[in-house]
N, C-alpha and C positions, 0 to 999 in steps of 0.2 A: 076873116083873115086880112091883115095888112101888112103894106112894105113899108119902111120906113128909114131914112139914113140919121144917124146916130148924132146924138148931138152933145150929148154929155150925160153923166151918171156921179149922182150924189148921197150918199148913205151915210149910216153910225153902225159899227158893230155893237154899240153899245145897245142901242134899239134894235136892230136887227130891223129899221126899217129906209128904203131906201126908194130912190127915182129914176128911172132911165128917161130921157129926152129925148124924142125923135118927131124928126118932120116927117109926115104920113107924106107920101109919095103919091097917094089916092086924093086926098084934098088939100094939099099944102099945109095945112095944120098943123104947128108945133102943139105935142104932145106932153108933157109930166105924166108917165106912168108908174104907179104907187108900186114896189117888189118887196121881195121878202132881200136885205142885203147881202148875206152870205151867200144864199143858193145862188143869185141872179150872179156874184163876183166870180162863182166856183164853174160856172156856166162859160161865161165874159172868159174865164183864164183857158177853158177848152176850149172854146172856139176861137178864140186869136191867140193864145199865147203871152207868156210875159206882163199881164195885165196885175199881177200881184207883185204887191214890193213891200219894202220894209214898215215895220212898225203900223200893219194893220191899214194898212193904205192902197187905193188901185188906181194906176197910172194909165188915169182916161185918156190921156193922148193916143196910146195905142187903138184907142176903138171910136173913136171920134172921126165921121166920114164914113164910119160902114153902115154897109144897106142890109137890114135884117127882115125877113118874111118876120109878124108875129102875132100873136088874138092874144086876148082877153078872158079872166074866167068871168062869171055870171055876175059880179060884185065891182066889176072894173078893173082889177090888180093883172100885172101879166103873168099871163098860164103860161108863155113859153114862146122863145124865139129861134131861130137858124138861122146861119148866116145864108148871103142869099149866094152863094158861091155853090154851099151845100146841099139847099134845097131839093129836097125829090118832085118827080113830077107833079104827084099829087096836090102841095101843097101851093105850086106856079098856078094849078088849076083853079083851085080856090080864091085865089087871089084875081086871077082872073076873072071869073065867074062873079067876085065882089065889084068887081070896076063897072061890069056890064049893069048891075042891081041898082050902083048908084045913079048912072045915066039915067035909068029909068026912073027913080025915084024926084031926080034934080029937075 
C-alpha cells in the first residue's frame, strides 16, 4: 500500500494506455505509474468529479494536488486507488504498517 499526491496523468484512448504521476509520500519518489486509460479516467471522473471534458480529453488540473492511498498489481501496473479523504480504516492501516516495514528495511 502507498500514499501518494498526484502529479499529473497522461494517456491515449487510442491505446488505451496511460500514466498517472505521484510523489509516494513514503520515499519522496516521483512515480510514472503504467494504467489501463479509460478505466483509470472513469475512476479519476468518480472520485473528484468534472475530470471529463470535451473531445476525449481529462482535465488534470482538477486532480493535480490530490493525495491518493494506492498498490500495485503483481506486474507493476496500478490495481487501484482512493482518494484519501475516503479511505476505510483498513486501508490507513496498511499503509501504515508499510511505513513501519520500510524503517526496518532502511
Amino acid at each position: 500500500m502507498e500514499k501518494g499526491k498526484i502529479l499529473g496523468f497522461s494517456g491515449s484512448w487510442g491505446s488505451g494506455i496511460a500514466t498517472l504521476t505521484v510523489k509516494n509520500l513514503k520515499t519522496g519518489k516521483v512515480e510514472n505509474i503504467p494504467t489501463d486509460n479509460a478505466p483509470t479516467v472513469r475512476a479519476l471522473e468518480s472520485a473528484y468529479g468534472n475530470i471529463i471534458s470535451a473531445g476525449r480529453t481529462a482535465n488534470i488540473n482538477k486532480i493535480k494536488g490530490k493525495v491518493i492511498f494506492y498498490d500495485y498489481t503483481d506486474w507493476g501496473s496500478l490495481a487501484g486507488f482512493v482518494p484519501e479523504e475516503e479511505a476505510p480504516a483498513e486501508v490507513v492501516e496498511a499503509w501504515e504498517k508499510s511505513k513501519k516495514k520500510l524503517r526496518k528495511v532502511v
